[in-house]
Backbone as numpy.savetxt, mean C-alpha at the origin, in Angstrom:
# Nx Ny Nz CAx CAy CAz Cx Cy Cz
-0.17 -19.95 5.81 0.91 -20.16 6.76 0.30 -20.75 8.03
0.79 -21.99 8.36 0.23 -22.67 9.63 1.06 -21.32 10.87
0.01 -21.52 11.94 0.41 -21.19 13.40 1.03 -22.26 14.02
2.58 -21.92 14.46 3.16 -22.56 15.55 2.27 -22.91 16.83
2.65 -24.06 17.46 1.83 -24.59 18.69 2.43 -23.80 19.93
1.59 -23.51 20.63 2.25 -22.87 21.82 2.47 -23.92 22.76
3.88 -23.71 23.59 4.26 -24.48 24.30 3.00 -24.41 25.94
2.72 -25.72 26.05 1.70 -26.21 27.17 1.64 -25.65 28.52
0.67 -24.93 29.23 1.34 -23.91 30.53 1.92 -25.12 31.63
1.13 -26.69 31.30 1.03 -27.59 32.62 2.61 -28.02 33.17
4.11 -27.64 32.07 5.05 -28.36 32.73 4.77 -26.76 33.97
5.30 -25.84 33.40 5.43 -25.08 34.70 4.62 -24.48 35.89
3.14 -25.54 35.59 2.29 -25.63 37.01 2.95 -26.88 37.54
3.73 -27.95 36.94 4.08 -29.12 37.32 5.27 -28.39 38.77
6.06 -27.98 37.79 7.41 -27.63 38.25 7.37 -26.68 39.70
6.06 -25.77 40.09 5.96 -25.10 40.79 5.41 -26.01 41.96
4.94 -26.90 41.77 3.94 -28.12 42.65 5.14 -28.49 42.81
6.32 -29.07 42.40 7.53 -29.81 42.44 8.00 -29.14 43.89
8.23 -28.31 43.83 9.26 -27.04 44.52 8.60 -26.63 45.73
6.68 -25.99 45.52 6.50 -26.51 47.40 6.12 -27.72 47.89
6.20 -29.00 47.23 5.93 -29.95 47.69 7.53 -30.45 48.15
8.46 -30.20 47.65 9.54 -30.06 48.19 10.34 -29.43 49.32
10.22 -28.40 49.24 10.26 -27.37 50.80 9.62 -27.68 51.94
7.51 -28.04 51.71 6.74 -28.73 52.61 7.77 -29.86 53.58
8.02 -30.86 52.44 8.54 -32.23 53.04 10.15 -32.11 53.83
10.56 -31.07 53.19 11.87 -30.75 53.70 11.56 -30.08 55.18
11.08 -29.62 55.36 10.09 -28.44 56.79 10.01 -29.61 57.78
9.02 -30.73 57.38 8.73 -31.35 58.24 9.89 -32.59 58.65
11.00 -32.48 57.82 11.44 -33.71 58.12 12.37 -33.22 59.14
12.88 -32.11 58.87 14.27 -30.89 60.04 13.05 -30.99 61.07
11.92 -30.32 61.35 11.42 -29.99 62.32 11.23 -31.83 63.38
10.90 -32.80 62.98 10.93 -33.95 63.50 12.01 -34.75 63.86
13.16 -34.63 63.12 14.54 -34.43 63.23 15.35 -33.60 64.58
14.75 -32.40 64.73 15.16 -31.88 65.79 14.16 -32.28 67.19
13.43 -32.63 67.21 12.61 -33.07 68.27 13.16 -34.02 68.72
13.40 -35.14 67.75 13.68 -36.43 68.43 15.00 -36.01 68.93
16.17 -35.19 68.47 17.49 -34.64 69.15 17.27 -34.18 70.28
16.36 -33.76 70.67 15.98 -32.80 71.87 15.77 -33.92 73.18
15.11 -35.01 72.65 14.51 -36.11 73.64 15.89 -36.63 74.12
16.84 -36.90 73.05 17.63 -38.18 73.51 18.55 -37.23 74.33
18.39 -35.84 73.95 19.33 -35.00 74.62 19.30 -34.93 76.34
17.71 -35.19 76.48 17.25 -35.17 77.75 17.35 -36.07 78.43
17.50 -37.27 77.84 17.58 -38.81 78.20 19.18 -38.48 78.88
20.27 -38.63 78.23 21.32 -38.54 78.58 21.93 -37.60 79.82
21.09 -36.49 79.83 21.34 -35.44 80.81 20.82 -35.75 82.08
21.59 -35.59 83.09 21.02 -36.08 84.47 20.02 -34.88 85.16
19.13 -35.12 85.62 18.60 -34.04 86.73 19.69 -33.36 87.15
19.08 -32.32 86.79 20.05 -31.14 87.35 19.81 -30.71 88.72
20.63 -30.26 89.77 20.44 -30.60 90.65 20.06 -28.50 91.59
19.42 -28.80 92.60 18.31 -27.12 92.89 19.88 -26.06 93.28
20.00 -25.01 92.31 20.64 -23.44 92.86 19.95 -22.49 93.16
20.38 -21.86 93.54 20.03 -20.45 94.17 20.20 -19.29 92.68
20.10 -18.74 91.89 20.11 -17.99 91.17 19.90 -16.57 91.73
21.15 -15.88 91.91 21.48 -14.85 92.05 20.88 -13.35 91.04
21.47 -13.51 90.12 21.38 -12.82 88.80 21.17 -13.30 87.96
20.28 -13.13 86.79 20.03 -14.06 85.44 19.96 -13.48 84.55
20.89 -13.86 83.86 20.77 -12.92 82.40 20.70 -14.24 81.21
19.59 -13.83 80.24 19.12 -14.40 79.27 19.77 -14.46 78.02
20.27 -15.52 77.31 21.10 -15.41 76.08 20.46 -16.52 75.41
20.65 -15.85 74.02 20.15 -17.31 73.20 21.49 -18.02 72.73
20.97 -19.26 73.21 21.87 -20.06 72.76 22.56 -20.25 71.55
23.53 -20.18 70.81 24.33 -21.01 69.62 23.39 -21.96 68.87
23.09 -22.41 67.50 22.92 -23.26 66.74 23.79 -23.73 66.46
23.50 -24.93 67.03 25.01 -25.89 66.50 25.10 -26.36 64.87
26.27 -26.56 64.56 26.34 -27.47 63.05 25.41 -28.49 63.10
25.27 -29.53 63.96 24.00 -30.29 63.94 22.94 -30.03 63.79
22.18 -28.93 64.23 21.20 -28.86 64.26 20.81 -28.31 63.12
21.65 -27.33 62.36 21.44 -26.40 61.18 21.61 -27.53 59.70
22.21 -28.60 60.01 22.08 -29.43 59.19 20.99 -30.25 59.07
20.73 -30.75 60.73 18.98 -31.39 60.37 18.04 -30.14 59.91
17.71 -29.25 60.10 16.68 -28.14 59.68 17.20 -28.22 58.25
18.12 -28.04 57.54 18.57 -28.00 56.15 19.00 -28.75 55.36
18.67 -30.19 54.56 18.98 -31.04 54.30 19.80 -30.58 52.95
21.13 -31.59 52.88 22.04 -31.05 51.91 21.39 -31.01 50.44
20.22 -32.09 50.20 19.57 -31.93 48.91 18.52 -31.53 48.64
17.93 -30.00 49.85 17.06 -29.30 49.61 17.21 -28.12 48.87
18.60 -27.65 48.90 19.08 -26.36 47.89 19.22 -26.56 46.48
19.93 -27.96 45.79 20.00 -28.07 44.55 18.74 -28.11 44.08
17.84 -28.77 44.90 16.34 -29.76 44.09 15.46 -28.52 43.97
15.97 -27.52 44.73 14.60 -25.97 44.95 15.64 -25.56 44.11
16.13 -25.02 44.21 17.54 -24.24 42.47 16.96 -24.89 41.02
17.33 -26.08 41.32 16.59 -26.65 39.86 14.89 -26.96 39.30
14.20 -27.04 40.47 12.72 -26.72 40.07 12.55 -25.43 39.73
13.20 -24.15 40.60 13.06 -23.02 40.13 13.70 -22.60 38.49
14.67 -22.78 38.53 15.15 -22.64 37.11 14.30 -23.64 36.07
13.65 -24.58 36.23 12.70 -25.16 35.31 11.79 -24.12 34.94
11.21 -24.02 36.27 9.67 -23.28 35.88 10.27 -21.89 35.41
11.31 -21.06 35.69 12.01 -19.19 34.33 11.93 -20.29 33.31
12.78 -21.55 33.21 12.93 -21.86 31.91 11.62 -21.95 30.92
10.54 -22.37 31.92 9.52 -23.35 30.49 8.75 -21.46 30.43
8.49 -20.69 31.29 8.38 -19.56 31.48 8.53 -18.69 30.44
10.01 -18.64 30.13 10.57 -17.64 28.92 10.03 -18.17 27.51
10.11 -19.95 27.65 10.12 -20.53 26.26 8.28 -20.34 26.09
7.81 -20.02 26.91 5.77 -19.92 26.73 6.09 -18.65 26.45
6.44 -17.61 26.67 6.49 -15.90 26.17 7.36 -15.88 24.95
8.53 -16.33 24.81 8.85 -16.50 23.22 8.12 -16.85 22.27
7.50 -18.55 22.78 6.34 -18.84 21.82 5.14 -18.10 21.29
5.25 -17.26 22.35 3.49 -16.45 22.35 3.81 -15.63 21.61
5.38 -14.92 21.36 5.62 -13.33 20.49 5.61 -13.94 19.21
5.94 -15.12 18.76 6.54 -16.15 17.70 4.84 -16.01 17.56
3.80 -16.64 18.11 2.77 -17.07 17.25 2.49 -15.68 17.15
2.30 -14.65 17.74 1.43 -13.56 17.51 2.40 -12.40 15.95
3.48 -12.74 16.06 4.38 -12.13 14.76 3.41 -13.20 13.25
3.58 -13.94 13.85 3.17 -15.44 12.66 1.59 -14.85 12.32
0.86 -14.18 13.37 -0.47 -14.44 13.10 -0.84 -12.50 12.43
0.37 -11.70 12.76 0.36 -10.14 11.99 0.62 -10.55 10.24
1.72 -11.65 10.38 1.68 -11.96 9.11 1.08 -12.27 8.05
0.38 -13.73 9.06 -0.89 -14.16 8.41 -1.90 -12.97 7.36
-2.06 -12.09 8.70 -3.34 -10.88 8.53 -2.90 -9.98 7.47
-1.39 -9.49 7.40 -1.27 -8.68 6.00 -0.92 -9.34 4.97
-0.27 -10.16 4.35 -1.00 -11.46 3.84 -2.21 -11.35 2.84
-2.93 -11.63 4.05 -4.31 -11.90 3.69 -5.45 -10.15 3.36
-4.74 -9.46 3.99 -4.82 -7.89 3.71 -4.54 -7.56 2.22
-3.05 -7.54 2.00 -2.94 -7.87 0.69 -3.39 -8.96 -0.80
-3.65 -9.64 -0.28 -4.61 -10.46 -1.27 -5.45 -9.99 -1.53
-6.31 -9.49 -0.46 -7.77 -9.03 -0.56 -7.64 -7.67 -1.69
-6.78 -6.86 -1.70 -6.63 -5.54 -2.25 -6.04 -5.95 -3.42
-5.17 -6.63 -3.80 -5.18 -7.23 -4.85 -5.77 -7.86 -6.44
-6.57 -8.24 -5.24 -7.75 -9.35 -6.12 -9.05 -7.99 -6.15
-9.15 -7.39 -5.43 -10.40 -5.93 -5.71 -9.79 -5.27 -6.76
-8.34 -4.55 -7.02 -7.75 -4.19 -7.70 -7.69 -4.96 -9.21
-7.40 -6.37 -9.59 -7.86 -6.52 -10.57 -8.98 -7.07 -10.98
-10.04 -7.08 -10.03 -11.49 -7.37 -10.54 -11.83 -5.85 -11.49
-11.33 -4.84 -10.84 -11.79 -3.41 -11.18 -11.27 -3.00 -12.75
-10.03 -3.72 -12.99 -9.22 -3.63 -13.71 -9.42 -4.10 -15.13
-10.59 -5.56 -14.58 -10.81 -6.35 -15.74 -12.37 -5.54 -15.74
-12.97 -4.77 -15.21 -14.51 -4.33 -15.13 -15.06 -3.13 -15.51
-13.56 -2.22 -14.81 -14.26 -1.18 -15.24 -14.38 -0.67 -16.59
-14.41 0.50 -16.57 -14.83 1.32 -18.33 -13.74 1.64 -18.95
-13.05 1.57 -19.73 -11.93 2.39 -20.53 -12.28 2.63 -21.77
-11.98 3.72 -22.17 -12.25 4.77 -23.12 -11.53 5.31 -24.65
-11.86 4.83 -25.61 -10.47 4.79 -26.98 -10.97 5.96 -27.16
-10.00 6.79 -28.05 -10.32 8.11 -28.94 -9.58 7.60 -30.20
-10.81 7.91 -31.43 -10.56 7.81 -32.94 -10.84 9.14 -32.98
-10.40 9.83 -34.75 -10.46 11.11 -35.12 -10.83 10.92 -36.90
-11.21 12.18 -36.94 -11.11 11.74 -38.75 -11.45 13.65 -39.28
-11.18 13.66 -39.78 -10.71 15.03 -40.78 -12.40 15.30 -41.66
-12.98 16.38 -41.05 -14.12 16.64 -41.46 -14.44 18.02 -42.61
-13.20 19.15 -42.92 -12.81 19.78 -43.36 -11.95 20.34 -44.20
-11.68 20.92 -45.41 -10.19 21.36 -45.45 -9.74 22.66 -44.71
-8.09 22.32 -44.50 -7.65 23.56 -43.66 -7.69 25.10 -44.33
-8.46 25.73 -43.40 -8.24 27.11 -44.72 -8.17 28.28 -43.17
-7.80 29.52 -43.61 -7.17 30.85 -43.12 -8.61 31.58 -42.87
-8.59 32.40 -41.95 -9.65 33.64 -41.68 -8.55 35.02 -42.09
-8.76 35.64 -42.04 -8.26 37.01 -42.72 -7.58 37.80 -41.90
-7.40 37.58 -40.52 -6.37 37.85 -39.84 -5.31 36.88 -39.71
-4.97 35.97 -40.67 -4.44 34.53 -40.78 -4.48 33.45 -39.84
-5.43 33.09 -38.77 -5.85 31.92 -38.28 -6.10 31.12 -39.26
-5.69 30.07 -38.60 -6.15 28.32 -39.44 -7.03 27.69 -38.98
-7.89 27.46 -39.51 -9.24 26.52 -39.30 -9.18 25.54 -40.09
-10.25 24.16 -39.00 -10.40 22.71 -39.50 -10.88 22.63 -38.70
-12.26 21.71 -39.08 -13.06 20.88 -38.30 -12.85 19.33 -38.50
-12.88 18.82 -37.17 -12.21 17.02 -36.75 -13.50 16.70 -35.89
-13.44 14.97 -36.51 -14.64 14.53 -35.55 -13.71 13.30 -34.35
-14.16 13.55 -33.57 -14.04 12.77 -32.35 -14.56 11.69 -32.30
-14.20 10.41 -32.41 -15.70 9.22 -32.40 -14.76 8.61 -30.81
-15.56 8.56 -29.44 -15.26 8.05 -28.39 -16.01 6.77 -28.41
-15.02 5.83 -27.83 -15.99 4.78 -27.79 -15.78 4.16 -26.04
-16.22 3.20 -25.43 -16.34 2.68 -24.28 -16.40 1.13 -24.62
-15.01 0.09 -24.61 -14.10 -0.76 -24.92 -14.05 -1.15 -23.74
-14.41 -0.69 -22.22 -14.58 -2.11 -21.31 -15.88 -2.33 -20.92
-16.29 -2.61 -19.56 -17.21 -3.86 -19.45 -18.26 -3.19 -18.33
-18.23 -2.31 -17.98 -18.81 -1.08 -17.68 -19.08 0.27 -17.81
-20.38 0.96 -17.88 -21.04 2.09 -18.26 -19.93 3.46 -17.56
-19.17 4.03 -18.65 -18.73 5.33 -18.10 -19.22 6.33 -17.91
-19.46 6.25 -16.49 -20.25 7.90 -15.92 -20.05 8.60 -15.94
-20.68 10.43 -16.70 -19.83 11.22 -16.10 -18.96 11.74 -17.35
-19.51 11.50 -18.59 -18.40 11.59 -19.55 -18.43 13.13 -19.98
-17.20 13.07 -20.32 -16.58 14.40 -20.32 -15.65 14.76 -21.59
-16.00 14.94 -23.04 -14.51 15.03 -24.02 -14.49 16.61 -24.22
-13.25 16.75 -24.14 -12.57 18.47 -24.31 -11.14 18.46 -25.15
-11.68 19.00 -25.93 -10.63 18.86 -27.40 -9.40 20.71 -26.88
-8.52 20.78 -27.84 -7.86 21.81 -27.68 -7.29 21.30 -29.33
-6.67 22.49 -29.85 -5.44 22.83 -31.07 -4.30 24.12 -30.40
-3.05 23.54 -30.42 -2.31 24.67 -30.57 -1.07 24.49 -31.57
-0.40 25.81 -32.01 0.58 25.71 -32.35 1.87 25.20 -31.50
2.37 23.66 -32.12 3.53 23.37 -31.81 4.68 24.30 -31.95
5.70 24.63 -30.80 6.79 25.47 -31.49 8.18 25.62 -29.82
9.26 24.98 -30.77 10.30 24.88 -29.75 10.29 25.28 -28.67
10.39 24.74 -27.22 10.73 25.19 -26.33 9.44 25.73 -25.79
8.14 26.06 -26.56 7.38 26.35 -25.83 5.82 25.67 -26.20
4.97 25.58 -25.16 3.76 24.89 -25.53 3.89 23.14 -25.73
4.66 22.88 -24.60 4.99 21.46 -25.04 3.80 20.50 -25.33
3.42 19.81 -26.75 2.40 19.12 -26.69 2.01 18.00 -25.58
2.97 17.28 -24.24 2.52 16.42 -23.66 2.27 17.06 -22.42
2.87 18.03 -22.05 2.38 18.93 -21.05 1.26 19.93 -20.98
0.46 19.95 -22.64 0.04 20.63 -22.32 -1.28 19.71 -22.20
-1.38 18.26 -23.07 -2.22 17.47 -22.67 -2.42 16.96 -21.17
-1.34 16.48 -20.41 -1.71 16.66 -18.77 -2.59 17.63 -17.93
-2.42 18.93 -18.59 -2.83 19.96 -18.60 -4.78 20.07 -18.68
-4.99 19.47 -19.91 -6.02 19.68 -20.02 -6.45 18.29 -19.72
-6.55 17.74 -19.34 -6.66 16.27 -18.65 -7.15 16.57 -17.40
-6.33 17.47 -16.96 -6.03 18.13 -15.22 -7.79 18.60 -15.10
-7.61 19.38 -16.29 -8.98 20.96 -16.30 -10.29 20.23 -16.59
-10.51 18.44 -17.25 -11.23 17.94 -17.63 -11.80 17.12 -16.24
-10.49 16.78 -15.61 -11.02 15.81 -14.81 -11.82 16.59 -13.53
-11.34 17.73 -13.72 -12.22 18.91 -12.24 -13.59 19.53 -12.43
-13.65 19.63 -13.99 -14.75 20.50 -14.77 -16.08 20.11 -14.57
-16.80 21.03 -14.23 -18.30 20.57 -14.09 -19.34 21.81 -14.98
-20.48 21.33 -15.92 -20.78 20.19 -15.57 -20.40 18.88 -16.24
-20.71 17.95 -16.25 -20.03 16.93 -17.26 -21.45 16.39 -18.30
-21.08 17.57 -20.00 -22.15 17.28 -20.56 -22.31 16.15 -21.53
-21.75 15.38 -21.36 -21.36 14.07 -22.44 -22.16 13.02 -22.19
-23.10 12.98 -20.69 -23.49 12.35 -20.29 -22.95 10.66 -19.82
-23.31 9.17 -20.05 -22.68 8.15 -20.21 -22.84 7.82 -21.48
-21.67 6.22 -21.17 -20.92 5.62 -22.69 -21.20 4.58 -22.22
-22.04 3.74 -22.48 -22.17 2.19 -22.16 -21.12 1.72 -23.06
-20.76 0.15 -22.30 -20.22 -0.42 -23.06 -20.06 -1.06 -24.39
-19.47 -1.16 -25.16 -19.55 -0.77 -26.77 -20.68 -0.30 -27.84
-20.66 1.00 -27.31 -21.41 2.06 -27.59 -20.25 3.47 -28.10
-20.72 3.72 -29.54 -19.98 4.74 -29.83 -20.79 6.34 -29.45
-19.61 7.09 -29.32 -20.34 8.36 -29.02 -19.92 9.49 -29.87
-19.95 10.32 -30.90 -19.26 11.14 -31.75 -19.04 12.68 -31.15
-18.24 13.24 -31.58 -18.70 14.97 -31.19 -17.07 15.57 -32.42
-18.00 16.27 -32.85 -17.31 17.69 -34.18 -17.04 18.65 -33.35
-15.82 18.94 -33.74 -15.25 20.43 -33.08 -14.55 20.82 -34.14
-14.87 22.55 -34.78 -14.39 23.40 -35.77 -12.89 24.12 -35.14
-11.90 24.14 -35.02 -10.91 24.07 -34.48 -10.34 25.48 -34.79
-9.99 26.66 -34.68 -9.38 28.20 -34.74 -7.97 27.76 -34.43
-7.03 27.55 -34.60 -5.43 28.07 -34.59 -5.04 29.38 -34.57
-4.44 29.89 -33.57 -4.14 31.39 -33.24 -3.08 32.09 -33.93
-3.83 33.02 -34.73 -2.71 33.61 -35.76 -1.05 34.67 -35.23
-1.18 34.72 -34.24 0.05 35.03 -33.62 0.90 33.92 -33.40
0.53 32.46 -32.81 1.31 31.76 -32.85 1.61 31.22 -33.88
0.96 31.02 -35.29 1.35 31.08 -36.63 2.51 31.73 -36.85
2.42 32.59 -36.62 3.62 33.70 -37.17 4.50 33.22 -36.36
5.00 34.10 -35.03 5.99 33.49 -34.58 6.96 32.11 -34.95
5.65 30.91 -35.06 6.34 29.58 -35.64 7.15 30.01 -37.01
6.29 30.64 -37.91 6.74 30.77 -39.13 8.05 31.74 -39.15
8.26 32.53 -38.30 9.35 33.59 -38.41 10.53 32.38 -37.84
9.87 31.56 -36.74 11.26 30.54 -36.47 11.51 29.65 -37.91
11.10 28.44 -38.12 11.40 28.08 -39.62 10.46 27.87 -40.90
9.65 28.78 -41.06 9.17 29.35 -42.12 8.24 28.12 -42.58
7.91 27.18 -41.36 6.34 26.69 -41.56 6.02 26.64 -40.06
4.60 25.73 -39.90 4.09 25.61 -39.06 3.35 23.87 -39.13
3.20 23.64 -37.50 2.15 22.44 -37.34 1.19 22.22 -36.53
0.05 22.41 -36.76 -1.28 22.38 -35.65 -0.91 20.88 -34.63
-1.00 21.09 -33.50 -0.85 19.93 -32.83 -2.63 19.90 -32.24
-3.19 18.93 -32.49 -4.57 18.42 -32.14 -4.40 17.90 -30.59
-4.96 17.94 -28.99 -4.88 17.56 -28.53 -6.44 17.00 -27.96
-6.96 15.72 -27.22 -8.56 15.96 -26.80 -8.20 14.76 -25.77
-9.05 15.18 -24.56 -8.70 14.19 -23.81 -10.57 13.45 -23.32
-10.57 13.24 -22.76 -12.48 12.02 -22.36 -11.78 12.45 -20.78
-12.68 12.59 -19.97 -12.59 12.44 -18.26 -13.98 11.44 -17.79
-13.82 10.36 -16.92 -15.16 9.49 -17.08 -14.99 9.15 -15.21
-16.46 8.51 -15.17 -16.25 7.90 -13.90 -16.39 6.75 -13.88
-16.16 5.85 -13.19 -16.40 4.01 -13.05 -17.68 4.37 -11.87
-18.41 2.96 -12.43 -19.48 2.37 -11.67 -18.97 1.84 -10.04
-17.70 1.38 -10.01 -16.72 0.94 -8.69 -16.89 2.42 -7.81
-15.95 3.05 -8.21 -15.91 4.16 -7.27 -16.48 5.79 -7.90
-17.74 6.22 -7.42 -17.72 7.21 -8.02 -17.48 8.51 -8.02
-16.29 8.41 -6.62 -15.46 9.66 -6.41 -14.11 9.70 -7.44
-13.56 8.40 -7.92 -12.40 8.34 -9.35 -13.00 8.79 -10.49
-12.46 9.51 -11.23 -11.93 9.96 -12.07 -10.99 9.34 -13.05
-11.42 8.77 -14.14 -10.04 8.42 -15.00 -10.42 9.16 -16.68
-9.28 8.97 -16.97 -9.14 9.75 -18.05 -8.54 9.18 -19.21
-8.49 9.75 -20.75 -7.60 9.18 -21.62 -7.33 10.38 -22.39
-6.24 10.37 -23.20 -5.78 11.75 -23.27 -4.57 11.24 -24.79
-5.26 12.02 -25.67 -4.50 11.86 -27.38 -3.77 13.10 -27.58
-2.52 12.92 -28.36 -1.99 14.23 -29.01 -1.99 13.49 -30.79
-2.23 14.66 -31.41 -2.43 14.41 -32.62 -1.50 15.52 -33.62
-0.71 15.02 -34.27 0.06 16.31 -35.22 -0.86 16.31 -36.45
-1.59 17.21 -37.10 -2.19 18.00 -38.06 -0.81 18.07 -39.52
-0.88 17.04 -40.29 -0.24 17.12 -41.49 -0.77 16.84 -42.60
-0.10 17.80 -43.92 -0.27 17.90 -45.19 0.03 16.47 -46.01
-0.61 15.61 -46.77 0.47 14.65 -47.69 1.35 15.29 -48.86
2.36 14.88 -49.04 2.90 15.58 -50.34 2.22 15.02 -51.53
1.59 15.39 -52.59 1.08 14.76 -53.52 2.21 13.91 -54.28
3.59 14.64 -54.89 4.21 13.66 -55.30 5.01 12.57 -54.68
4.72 12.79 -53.68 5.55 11.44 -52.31 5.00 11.14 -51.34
4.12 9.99 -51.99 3.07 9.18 -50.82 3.82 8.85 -49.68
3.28 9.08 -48.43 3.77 8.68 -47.54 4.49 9.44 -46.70
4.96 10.84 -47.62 5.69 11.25 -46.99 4.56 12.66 -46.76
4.98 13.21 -45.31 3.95 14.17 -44.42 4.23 15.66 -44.25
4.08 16.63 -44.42 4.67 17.90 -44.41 4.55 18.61 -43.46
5.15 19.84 -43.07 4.07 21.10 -42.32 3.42 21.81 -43.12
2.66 22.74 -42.55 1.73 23.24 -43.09 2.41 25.45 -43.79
2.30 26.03 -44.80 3.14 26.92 -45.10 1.61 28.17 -45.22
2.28 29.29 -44.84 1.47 30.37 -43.89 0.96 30.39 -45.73
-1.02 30.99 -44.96 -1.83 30.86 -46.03 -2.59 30.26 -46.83
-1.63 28.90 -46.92 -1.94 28.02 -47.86 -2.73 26.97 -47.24
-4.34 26.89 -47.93 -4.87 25.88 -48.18 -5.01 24.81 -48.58
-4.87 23.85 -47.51 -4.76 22.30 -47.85 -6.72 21.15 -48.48
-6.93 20.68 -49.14 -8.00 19.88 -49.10 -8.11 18.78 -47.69
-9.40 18.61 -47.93 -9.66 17.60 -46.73 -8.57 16.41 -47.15
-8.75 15.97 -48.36 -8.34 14.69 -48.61 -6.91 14.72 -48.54
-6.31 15.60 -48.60 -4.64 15.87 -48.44 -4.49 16.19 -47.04
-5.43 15.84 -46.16 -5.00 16.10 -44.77 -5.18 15.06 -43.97
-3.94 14.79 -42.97 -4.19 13.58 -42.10 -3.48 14.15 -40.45
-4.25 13.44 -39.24 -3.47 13.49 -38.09 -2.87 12.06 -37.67
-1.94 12.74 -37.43 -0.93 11.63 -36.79 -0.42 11.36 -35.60
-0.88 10.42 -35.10 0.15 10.12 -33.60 1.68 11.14 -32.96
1.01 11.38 -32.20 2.81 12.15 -31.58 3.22 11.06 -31.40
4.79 11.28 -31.82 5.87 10.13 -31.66 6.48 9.42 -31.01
6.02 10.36 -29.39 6.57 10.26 -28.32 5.64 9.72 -27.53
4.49 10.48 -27.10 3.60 10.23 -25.88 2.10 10.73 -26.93
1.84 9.84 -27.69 0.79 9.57 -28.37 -0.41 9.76 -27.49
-0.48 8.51 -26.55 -2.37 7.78 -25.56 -1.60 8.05 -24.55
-2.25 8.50 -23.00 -2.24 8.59 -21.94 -3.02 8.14 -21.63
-3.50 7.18 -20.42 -4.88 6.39 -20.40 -4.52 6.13 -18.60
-5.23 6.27 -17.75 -5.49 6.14 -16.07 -6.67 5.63 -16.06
């Protein structure tokens, strides 16, 4: 955005030179004006001739219309009125101009404020680290004897942008899904929350495309089994694991990525189609798969 020109200070040093060079010349022309009135006044007047002066009392004389007209020439009031109103005029229009360029030049600056934050923002964007989570089924699901469900899942994290994630951090969870309570996306925020505060952070770094693995044997809590099962007479492990990392940019941020995973049976006679899981019963590895929540699958900051 160009800057407006500011209007020039010289008309209204002009205009002020105008106005006492005007008054000056007006001064001297009344004051020479009345002199020469004074002479011819004297010329005409005869010697006055010797009194006696009794009492004397001093009065100033009357200004006549003549004289107040030579001291004041009829085109010394308009010409000083209108130099003066020049110089408020060019006056106001130099202080308008000046608020005009200095608005023009705040503009300029946020502007250019914003660009700058902008363009840092997606340098960071295209640079920093971001973080995928894969899974894969290392176990079959089987019961402990107070009826908990166990399975062990491997985690393979990988680091998919263009800088080394510092600071890495993966923390897995399983709970029982079940109406109304334990919401699987709240409870991933949740542990997202507890990941991104947690110290120490033993994962160490993830250079960029560099895989990193970690196995976790998974316990499902046999009370919330039941309960689920007394509501409709199955159940579904919901898998949740989130990564907490730092960028090389700032290493007071924190970002995170954060999976929910549903824990399902295949039906053997209907490929494709996915089950819950029924109290007790042991599933094989190979009949077991996790699946994307349907809703709020990846969370990624």
């Amino acid at each position: 955005m160009k800057n407006k020109r500011r209007v020039p200070i010289w008309p209204l040093v002009a205009a002020f030179t105008l106005l006492v060079v005007v008054t000056s010349e007006a001064n001297r022309t009344g004051k020479h004006k009345s002199r020469k009135s004074e002479d011819e006044e004297q010329e005409r007047t005869p010697p006055p001739t010797p009194l006696m002066i009794l009492n004397t009392t001093v009065m100033d004389a009357p200004v006549s219309d003549e004289s107040r007209r030579a001291a004041a020439p009829w085109w010394k009031g308009p010409l000083q009125a209108s130099a003066a109103a020049i110089a408020v005029g060019l006056l106001i229009v130099n202080l308008s101009q000046s608020r005009a360029t200095s608005r023009a030049t705040q503009q300029v600056s946020s502007a250019a404020k914003s660009t700058a934050e902008a363009t840092a923002r997606q340098f960071e964007l295209s640079q920093r680290p971001w973080i995928s989570i894969d899974t894969s089924i290392e176990s079959p699901l089987t019961f402990t004897a107070e009826g908990a469900a166990q399975v062990s899942v491997n985690f393979i994290i990988r680091n998919v942008g263009n800088t080394p994630a510092k600071g890495l951090s993966v923390q897995p969870k399983i709970l029982i899904a079940s109406r109304g309570e334990q919401d699987p996306v709240m409870q991933r925020s949740k542990v997202c929350e507890e990941n991104r505060t947690r110290e120490p952070e033993t994962d160490g770094t993830l250079f960029p495309k560099v895989e990193f693995t970690k196995s976790v044997t998974f316990v499902a809590d046999a009370w919330d089994i039941v309960k689920e099962l007394n509501r409709t007479g199955s159940f579904s492990p919901v898998v949740i694991v989130c990564a907490s990392y730092r960028s090389t940019f700032d290493d007071s941020a924190r970002y995170t990525t954060g999976v929910i995973y549903y824990l399902r049976r295949i039906d053997p006679s209907h490929p494709g189609v996915y089950l819950r899981m029924k109290d007790r019963v042991e599933v094989p590895r190979d009949s077991l798969v996790l699946k994307y929540d349907p809703i709020g699958a990846i969370a990624a900051n």
